[in-house]
C-alpha positions in Angstrom: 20.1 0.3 -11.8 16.8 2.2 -12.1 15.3 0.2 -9.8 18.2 0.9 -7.7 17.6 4.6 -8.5 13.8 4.5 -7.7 14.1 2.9 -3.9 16.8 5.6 -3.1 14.3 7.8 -4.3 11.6 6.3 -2.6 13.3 6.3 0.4 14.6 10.1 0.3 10.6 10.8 -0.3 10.2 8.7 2.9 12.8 10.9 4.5 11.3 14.2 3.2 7.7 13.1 3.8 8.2 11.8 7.8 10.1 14.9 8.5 7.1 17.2 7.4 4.7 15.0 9.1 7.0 15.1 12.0 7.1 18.9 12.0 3.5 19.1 11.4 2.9 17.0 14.3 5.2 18.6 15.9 3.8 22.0 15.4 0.1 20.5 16.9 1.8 19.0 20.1 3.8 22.0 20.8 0.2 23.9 21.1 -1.3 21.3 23.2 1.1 21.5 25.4 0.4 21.3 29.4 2.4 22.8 32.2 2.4 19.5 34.4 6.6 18.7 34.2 6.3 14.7 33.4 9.1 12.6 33.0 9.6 11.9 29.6 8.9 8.5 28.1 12.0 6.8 25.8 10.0 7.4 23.0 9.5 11.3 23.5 13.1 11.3 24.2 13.8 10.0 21.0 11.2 12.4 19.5 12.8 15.4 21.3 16.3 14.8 19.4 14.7 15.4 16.3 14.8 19.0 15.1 11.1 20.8 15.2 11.4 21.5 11.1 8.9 24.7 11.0 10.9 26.3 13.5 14.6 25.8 12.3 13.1 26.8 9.5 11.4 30.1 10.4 8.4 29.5 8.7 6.0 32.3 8.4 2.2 31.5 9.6 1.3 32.0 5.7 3.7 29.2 4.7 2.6 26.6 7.6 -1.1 27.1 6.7 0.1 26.5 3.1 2.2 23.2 4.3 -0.8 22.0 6.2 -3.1 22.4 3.3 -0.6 20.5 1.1 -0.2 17.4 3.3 -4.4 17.6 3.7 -4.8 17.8 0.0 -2.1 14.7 0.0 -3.2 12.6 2.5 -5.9 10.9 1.4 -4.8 10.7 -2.2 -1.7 8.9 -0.5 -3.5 6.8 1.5 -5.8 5.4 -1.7 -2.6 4.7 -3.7 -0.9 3.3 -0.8 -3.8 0.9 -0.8 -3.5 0.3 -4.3 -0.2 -0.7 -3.7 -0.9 -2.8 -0.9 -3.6 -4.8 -3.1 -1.3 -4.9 -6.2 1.1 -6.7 -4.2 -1.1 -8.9 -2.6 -2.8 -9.2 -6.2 0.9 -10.6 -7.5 1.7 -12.7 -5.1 -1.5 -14.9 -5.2 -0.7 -14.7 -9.2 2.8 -15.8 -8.3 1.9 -18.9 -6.0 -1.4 -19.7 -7.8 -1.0 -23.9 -8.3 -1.3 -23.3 -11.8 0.8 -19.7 -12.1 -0.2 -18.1 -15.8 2.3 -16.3 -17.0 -0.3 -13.5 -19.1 -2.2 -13.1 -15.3 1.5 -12.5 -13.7 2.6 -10.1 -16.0 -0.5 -8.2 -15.5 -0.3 -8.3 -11.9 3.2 -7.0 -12.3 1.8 -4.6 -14.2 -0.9 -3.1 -12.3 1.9 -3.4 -9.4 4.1 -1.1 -11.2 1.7 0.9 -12.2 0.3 1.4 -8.5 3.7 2.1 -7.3 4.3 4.6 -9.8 1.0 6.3 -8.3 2.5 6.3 -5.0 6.0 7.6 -5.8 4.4 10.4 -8.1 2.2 11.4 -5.0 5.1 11.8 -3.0 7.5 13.4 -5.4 4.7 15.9 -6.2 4.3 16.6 -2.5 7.4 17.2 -2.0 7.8 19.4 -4.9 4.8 21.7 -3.7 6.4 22.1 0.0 9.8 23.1 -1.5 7.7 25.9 -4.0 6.7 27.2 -0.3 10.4 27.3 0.8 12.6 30.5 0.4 16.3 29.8 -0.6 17.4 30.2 2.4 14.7 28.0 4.2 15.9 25.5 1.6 19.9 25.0 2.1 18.5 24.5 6.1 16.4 22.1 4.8 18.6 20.0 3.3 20.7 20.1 6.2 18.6 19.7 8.6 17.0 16.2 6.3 21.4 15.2 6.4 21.3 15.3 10.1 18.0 13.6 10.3 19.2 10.5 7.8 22.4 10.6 9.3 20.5 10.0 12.9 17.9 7.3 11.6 21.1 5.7 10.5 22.7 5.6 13.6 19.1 4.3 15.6 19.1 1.9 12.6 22.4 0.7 13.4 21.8 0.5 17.1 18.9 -1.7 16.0 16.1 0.9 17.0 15.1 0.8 13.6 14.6 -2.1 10.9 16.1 -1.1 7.6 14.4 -1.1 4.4 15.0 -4.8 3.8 13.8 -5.8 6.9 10.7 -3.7 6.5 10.1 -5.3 3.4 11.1 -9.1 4.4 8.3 -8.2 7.0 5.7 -6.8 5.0 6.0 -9.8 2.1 6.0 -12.2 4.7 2.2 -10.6 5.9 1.2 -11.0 2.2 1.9 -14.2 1.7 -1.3 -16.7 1.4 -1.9 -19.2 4.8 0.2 -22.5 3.5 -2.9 -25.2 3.1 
């Protein structure tokens, strides 16, 4: 059940967090914009559908410079416990398929893997929780429509198969970890 808890979690942080990155992205490309009138790739097509979060929002200049500085001050903290994470589980799984598995080295692998992805969720959840001190009330009740409409659309790619869902991405990644058969 907690585990349960913890992935829905997770995955509303995922949400949350690719939706800022989005906006902030967003934000840089609307900037760099050129006047030549391309035809737009699938890709930006899909990109264009999704709502340009700073300004459905109508966030000030002060409270986009503040964002920015939030998601710098996150990013490489995220990116060394993502790591951690990454080596955890890769850590764990040798422990698991060793040819003579221990279970003491196993439960410390679990361990360290839990405590790595503990790391990574607190990262998130504090992220998260500094971007919505930035938010007035009313910038928030759009926000959390606008993040309905925006899992309610990566549900609908993922059921067109646009998108692998959350067990897929996973069947994916532990396959990657796995150790070359001998």
């Amino acid at each position: 059940m907690i585990s349960k808890m913890l992935t829905y979690k997770t995955l509303l942080g995922c949400l949350t967090a690719a939706i800022l990155m989005f906006a902030a992205t967003s934000l840089r490309a609307q900037n760099n914009v050129s006047d030549t009138a391309a035809k737009p790739s699938p890709d930006q097509a899909k990109r264009d559908e999704r709502p340009n979060l700073f300004r459905e929002l109508g966030l000030t200049p002060d409270q986009v410079a503040q964002i920015k500085g939030i998601n710098l001050e996150r990013k490489p903290l995220m990116e060394e416990a993502t790591r951690k994470l990454r080596e955890a589980n890769k850590n764990l799984d040798m422990a698991i398929y060793a040819d003579s598995p221990k279970e003491a080295d196993v439960q410390a692998r679990l361990e360290e893997y839990r405590q790595a992805q503990a790391d990574v969720v607190r990262l998130r959840f504090m992220s998260e929780f500094a971007v919505r001190k930035v938010l007035t009330p009313e910038q928030l009740v759009k926000f959390r429509d606008l993040r309905r409409k925006f899992a309610e659309m990566r549900r609908a790619r993922q059921a067109e198969g646009d998108l692998p869902n959350i067990r897929q991405m996973r069947r994916m990644q532990r396959q990657q970890n796995k150790p070359p058969k001998p």
